[in-house]
FIVOZA-647005 format. One line per 5 residues: number of its first residue (from 1); for each residue x, y, z of C-alpha. Coordinates in steps of 0.25 Angstrom, whole numbers, plus 5000, padded with zeros to 4 digits. Layout:
NUM> X Y Z  ...
//
This chain:
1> 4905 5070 5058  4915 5069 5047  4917 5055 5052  4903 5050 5048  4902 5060 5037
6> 4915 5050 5032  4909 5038 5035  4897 5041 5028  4904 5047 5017  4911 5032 5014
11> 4899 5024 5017  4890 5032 5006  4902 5031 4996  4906 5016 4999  4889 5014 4997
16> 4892 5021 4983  4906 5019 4980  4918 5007 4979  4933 5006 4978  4937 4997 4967
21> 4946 5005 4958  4940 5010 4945  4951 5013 4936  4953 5012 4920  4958 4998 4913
26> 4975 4999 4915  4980 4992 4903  4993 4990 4907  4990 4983 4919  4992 4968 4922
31> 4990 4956 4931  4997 4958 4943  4997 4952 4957  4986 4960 4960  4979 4963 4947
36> 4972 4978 4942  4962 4978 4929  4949 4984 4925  4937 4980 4920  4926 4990 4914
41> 4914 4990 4922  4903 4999 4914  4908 5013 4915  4921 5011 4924  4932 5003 4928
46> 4933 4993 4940  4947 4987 4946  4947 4975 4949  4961 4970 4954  4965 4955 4956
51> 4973 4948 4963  4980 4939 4956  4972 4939 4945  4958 4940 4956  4945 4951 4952
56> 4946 4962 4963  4929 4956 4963  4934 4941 4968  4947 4947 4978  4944 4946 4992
61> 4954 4958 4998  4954 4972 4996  4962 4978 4985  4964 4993 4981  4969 4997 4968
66> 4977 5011 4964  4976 5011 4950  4981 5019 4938  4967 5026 4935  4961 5028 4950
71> 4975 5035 4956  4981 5040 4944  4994 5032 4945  4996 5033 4931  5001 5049 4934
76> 5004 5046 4947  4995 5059 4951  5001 5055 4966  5013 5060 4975  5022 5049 4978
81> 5016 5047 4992  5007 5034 4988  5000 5036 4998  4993 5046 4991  4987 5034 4985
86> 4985 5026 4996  4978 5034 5002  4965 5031 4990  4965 5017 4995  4957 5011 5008
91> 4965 5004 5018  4976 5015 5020  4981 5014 5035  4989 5025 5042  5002 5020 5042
96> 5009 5010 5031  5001 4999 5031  4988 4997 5021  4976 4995 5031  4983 4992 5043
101> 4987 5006 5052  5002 5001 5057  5015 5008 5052  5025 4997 5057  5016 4986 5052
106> 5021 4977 5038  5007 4974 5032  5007 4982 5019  5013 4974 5006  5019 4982 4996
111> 5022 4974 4981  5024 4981 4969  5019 4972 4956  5016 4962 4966  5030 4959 4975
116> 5034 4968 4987  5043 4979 4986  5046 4983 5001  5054 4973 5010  5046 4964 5019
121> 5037 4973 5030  5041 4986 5024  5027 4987 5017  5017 4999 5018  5006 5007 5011
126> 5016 5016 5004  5022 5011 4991  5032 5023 4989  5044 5016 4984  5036 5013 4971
131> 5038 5021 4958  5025 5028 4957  5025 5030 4943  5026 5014 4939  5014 5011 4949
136> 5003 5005 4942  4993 5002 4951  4992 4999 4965  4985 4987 4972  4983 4987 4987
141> 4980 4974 4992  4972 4973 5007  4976 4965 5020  4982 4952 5019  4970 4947 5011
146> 4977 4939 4999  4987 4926 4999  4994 4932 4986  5003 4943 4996  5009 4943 5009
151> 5003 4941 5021  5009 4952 5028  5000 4963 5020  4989 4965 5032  4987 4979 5028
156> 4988 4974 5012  4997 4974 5000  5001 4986 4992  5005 4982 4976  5010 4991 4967
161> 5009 4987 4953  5018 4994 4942  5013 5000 4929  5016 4990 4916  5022 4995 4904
166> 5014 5002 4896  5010 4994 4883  5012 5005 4876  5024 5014 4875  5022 5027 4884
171> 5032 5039 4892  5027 5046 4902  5032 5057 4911  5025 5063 4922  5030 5073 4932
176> 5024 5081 4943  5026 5095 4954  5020 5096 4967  5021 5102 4981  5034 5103 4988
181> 5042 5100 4977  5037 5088 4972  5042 5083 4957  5041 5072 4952  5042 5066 4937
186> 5046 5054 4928  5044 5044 4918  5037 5030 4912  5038 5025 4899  5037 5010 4894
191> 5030 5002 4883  5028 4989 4880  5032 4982 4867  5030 4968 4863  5028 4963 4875
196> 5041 4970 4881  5033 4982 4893  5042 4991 4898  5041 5003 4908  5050 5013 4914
201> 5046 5022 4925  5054 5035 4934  5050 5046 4943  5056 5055 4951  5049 5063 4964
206> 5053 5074 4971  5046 5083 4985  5054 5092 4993  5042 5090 5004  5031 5102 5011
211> 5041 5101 5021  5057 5097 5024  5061 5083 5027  5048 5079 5015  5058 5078 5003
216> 5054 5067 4992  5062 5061 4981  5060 5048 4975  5066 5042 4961  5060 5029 4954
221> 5060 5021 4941  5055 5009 4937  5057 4999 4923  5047 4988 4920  5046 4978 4909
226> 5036 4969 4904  5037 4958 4895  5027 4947 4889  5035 4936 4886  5020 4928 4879
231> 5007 4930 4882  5008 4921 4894  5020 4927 4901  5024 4940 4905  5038 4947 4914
236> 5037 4961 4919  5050 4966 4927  5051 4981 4934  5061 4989 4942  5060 5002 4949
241> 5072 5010 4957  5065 5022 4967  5073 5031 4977  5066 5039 4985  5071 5048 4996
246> 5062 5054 5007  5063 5064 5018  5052 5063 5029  5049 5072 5042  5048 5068 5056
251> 5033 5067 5064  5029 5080 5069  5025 5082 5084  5012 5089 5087  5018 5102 5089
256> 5026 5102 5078  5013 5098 5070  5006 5109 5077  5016 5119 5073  5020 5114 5059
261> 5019 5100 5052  5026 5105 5041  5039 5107 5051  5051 5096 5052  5052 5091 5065
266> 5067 5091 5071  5074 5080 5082  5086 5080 5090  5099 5073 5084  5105 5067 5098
271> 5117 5066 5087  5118 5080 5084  5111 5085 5095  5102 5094 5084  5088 5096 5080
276> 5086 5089 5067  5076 5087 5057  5067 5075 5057  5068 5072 5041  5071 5056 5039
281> 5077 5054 5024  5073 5041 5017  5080 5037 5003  5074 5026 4997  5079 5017 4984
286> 5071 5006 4980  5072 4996 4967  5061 4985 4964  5061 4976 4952  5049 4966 4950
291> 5046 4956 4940  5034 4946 4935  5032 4934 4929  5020 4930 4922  5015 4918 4915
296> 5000 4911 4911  5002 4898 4910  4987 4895 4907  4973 4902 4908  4974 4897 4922
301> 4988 4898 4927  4996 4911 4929  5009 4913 4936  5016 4925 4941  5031 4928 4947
306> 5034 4939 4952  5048 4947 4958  5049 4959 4965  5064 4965 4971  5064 4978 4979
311> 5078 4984 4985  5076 4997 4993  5087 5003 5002  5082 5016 5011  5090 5025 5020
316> 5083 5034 5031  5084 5037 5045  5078 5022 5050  5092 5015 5043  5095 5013 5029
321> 5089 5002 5024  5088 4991 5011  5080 4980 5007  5079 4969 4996  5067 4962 4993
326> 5064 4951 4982  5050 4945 4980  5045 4934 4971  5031 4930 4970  5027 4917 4961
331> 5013 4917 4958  5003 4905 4950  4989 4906 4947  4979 4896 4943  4966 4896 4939
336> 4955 4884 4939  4943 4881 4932  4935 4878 4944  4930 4887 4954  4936 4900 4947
341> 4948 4898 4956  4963 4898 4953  4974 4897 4963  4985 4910 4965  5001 4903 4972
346> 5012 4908 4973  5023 4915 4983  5030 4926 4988  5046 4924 4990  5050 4938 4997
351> 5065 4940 5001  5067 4955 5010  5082 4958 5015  5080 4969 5021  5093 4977 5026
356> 5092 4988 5037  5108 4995 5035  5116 5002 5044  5125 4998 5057  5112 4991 5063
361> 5107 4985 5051  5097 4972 5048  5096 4964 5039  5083 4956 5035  5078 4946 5024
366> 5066 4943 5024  5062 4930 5015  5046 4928 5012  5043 4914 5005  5025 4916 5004
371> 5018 4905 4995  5003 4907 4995  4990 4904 4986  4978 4907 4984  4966 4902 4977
376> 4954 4907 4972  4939 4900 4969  4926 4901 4966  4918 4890 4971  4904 4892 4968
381> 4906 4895 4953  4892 4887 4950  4885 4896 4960  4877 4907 4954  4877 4915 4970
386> 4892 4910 4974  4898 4910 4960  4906 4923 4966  4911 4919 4977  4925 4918 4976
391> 4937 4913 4988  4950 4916 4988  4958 4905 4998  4973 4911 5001  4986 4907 5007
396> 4998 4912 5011  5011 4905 5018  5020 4917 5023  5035 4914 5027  5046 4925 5031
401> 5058 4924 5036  5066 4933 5042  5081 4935 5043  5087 4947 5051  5100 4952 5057
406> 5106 4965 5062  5118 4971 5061  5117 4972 5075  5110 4963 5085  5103 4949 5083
411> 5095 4947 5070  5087 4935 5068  5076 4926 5059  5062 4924 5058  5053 4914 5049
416> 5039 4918 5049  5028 4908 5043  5013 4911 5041  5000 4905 5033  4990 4915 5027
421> 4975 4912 5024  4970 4922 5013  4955 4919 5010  4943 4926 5004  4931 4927 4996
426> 4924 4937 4986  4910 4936 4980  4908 4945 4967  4892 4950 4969  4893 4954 4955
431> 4903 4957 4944  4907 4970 4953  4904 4967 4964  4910 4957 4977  4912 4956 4991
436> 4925 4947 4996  4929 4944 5010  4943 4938 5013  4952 4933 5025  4967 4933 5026
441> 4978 4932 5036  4993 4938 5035  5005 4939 5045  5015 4952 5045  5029 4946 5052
446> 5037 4955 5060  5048 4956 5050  5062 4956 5056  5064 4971 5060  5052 4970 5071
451> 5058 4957 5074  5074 4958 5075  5073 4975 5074  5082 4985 5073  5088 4990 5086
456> 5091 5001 5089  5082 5008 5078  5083 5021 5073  5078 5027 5083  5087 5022 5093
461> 5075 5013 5099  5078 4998 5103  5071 4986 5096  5072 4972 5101  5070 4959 5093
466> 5058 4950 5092  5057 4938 5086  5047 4933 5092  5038 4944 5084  5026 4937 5078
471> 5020 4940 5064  5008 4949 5064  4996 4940 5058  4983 4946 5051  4968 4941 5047
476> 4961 4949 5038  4946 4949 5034  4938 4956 5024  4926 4958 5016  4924 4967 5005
481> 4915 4972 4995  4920 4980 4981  4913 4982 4968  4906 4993 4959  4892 4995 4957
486> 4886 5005 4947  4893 5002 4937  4906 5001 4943  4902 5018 4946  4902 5014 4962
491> 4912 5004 4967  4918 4999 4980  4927 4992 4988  4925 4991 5002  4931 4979 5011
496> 4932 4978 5027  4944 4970 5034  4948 4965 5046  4964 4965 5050  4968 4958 5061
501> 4982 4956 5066  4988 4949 5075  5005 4949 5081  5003 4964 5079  5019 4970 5079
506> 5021 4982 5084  5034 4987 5091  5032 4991 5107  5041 4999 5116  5046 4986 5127
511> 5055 4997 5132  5060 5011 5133  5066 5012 5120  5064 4998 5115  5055 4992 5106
516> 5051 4979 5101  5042 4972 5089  5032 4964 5097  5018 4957 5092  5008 4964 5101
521> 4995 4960 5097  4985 4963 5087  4978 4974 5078  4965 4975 5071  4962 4981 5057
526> 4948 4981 5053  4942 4991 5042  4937 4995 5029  4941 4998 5016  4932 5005 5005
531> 4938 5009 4992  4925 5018 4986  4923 5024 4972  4911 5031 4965  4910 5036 4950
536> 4896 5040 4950  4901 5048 4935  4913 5045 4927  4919 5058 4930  4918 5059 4945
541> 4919 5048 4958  4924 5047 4972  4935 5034 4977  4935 5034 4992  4945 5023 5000
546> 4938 5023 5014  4945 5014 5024  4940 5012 5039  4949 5006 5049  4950 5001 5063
551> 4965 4996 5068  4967 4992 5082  4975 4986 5090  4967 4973 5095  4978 4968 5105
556> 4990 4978 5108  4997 4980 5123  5009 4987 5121  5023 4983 5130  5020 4994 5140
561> 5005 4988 5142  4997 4999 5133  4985 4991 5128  4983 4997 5114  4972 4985 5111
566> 4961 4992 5104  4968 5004 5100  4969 5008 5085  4981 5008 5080  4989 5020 5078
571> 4987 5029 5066  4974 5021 5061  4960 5029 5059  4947 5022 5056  4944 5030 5043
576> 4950 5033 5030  4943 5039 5017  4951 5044 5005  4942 5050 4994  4944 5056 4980
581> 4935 5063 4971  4937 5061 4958  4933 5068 4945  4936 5068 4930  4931 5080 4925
586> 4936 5079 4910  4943 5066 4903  4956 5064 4908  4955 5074 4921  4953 5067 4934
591> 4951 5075 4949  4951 5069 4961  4950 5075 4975  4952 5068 4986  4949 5066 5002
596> 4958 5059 5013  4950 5056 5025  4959 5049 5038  4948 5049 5051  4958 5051 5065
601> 4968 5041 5067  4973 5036 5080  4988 5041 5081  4993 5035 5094  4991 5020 5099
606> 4983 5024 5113  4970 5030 5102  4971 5043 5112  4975 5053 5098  4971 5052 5083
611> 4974 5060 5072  4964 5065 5061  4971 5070 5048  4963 5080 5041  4956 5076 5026
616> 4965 5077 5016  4959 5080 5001  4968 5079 4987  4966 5084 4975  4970 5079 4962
621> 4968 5081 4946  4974 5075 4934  4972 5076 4918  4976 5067 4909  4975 5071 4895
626> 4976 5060 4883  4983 5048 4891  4995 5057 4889  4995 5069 4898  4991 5069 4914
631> 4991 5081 4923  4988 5080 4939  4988 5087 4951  4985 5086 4965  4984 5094 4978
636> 4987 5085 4991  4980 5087 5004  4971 5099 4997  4967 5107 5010  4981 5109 5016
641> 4978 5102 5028  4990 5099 5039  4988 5084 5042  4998 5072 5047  5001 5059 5040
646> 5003 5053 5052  5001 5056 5067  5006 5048 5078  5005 5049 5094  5009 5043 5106
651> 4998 5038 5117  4992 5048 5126  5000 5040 5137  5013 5046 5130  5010 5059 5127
656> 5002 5057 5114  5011 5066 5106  5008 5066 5091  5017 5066 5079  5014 5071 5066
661> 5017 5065 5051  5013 5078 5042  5005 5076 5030  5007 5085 5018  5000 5100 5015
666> 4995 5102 5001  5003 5099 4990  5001 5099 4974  5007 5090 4964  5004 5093 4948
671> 5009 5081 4937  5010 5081 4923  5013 5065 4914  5015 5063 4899  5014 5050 4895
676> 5016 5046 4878  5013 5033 4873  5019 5029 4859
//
């Protein structure tokens, strides 16, 4: 009953509602690779985001936005798990990647102001190594749909934009209590004077955890200045230093779940030959720096360069770890008088040395040379009917190389090449209205770990090489809808798509104890993505993210001969709603309450078990008095109830035994910030 009571629920709203971000004008935002403004539409605000300087109306792809207004970033109202905020967004999967249910699987891109800040195939849905307090927006990108990043984001690309100095002068300091010994405070202050913007952000976090082995600790800072050189051109450089230092607990078994999920479980040390407590104990230190160039030549022609640098060394119970990553991406755009078309070139040069330490230590670098271009027209401009339809025509020419060796055993190389089409189309029914479809393709290669892994690992398992292994290859379809009605009271943003790919990776089990990467056929992701709002009164509206998937395996026969074809994939479930209800009694005070709904997911890769976790709900207020004072609160997971992040089994064949990844019982957090501007 509660599941049509669900799907009626979403229908009946998406009839109503829509999902392009309202939020307020940010007057300290600028162009950037994918681009965040506003426009007044009667009584409220649309976003429309561009891509590259492109109307959210006239881009064929699914983008979300998490903005200033609509999530509070401006307080950071949020813990430092992002994905609290995630979570608000369609097209969340079960395990790292965006859309796509896989946790081993390198299909999420994460950039920060455009260039990428983890090492090549170390992506995921998470950006926690980010300073929280210098986010600006956040812009989330779908499938491999555009030209203008890499082709390996079948799942999509994840960009956080940093906050520009402030124009004018302003401290602020924020600080905040919570459950379990959470504390967290800091600082941002900056200004801008002739031209000259500068910015300075730190912050530190601290939980002790609802249970041992959940400690928390992470410092960050960040410096950013900006400086307009004419009218014409502009340079803005940044740096940040974080360290963070996690502790995190071993899976639980089902009796130990049954009898108590907030317990430690314990393993036997061969070496010591005691029971010891499964608690792993990652510390982290990341530095970025990042710099653009900008220059208008004309009306019509613009150029762009930007650099990003990201060094992180980690030690944890998998092997100490560091890696160096430098990415330069020259940009030129060109408008022409005909056709409302303009042309968008450029290149990605990506360098990754990547340096696994220790007596059987790898070394690889990783060199990624990508041009691509795409152009942009509207052909029937004398056409009262087709005057609005708009193409977009992409291409993208991939090459990696891959340089790898061990400390111990037989390294080698690799050189990968690939073309990718990018095309759609979009058709404005009105000034708020349109409909796009688009078609791409993208390729994921193996990177040198699955390739030349490892051996043994750190669990004593044997992995042999593969160079044979062949990149996984994507095609994408969608077709979308998005725009307001009633005065911009209702709007929408719904968008189906089909994933296919091809080359799948996955590592099987050739022998007892033995492993190996090896393409094994091909999966199947097809689903739909609403982001919903409704604001029948200024004071009071309902956003939903709904997302409906169906992953299977399309062609999978493991070593052993276990058909899996057909199957869903592990961990993926067919709906997922998230929504809030929001209400500003007074100026200034905002209260949102909000609902987590996951539908059963299959936990084992047989189908024969699945796991529903209970509704979650979250409630939140804040008070912002005079642009000067906020206050905020929240209470996480409302009701109390015992439920598991993740749950994993083996096949009814094997005993089907469950482990358990706990979630986290109620916890409160309460903030205050002062901000002065002079």
């Amino acid at each position: 009953m509660k599941k049509y009571l669900l799907m009626t629920t979403g229908l009946a709203t998406g009839l109503l509602a829509g999902g392009l971000y309202a939020s307020r004008a940010l007057a300290e935002t600028e162009l950037e690779e994918i681009v965040v403004f506003s426009k007044n539409v009667g009584a409220n605000f649309i976003d429309t985001t561009v891509m590259g300087g492109q109307d959210l109306l006239t881009t064929p792809t699914t983008v979300n936005v998490i903005d200033t207004e609509r999530f509070n970033l401006d307080t950071v109202n949020f813990t430092e798990d992002t994905q609290e905020l995630l979570n608000r967004v369609p097209g969340m999967s079960g395990s790292r990647n965006l859309r796509v249910d896989c946790g081993w699987c390198d299909y999420t891109v994460n950039l920060q102001n455009g260039v990428a800040v983890e090492s090549f195939g170390g992506g995921s849905y998470n950006f926690d190594s980010a300073n929280n307090f210098d986010i600006g927006r956040i812009e989330i990108i779908k499938g491999p749909a555009s030209a203008l990043y890499p082709s390996n984001a079948f799942g999509g690309v994840i960009d956080v934009i940093t906050r520009k100095p402030p124009r004018e002068p302003r401290v602020k300091l924020f600080g905040d209590i919570g459950s379990w010994g959470r504390k967290r405070g800091g600082f941002a202050l900056g200004g801008t004077y002739k031209g000259l913007g500068f910015s300075m952000t730190g912050f530190e976090y601290k939980l002790r955890g609802w249970r041992e082995g959940r400690r928390e600790k992470k410092r960050s800072g960040s410096v950013r200045l900006s400086y307009e050189l004419s009218p014409a051109t502009s340079l803005e450089v940044g740096g940040s230093m974080t360290h963070e230092y996690t502790e995190s607990v071993g899976d639980l078994t089902q009796a130990q779940w049954d009898a108590d999920w907030g317990m430690v479980p314990t393993s036997f040390d061969w070496a010591t030959r005691t029971l010891v407590k499964d608690i792993s104990i990652q510390r982290e230190d990341t530095k970025t720096a990042d710099a653009s160039f900008k220059h208008i030549f004309s009306d019509s022609l613009k150029m762009k360069v930007s650099y990003g640098f990201v060094h992180s060394k980690s030690e944890n119970q998998w092997g100490d770890s560091k890696d160096d990553r430098h990415d330069l991406k020259p940009r030129l755009t060109k408008e022409f008088g005909f056709w409302k078309s303009r042309l968008i070139t450029g290149a990605d040069f990506a360098y990754d040395e990547s340096e696994r330490l220790g007596a059987a230590g790898t070394l690889t670098k990783t060199t990624i040379i990508s041009p691509y271009a795409q152009y942009e027209f509207s052909p029937f401009t004398q056409l009262d009917l087709l005057e609005p339809l708009k193409f977009t025509l992409g291409a993208r020419y991939e090459t990696f190389n891959y340089d790898y060796t061990k400390k111990v055993g037989a390294g080698g190389e690799k050189k990968i090449r690939k073309f990718t089409p990018h095309l759609g189309a979009t058709y404005k029914l009105n000034n708020n209205n349109s409909v796009f479809v688009s078609y791409s393709e993208g390729i994921s290669p193996p990177g040198a770990s699955r390739m030349f892994p490892a051996s043994p690992d750190w669990r004593g398992d044997v992995y042999l090489s593969n160079s044979d292994l062949k990149p996984e290859q994507a095609r994408n379809w969608e077709i979308g809808f998005r725009g307001s009605v009633l005065d911009s009271k209702f709007t929408y943003d719904i968008a189906y798509h089909d994933l296919q790919i091809a080359d799948f990776i996955i590592s099987e089990e050739v022998a007892a104890g033995v492993y190996q990467y090896r393409n094994v056929g091909g999966v199947s992701i097809r689903g739909i993505e609403a982001q919903l709002a409704a604001w029948p009164v200024k004071w009071a509206g309902v956003e939903m993210a709904y997302t409906y998937g169906i992953h299977k395996f399309t062609d999978y026969i493991t070593a052993d001969g276990t058909d899996y074809s057909g199957n869903y994939m592990r961990r993926s479930m067919k709906h997922r709603l998230n929504t809030r209800f929001i209400a500003k009694p007074i100026k200034g005070a905002k209260v949102e309450l909000e609902w987590d709904y996951n539908s059963a997911a299959f936990i084992n890769y047989d189908n024969s078990d699945t796991y529903k976790r209970p509704d979650l709900f979250h409630l939140s207020a804040s008070y912002q008095w005079r642009d000067m004072i906020t206050v905020w609160g929240q209470v996480r997971n409302l009701t109390n109830v015992k439920y598991a992040n993740r749950v994993t089994a083996d096949d009814a064949a094997d005993g089907g035994a469950r482990e358990y990844e706990a979630g986290l019982p109620r916890s409160w957090a309460l903030g205050l910030s002062a901000k002065v501007k002079f």
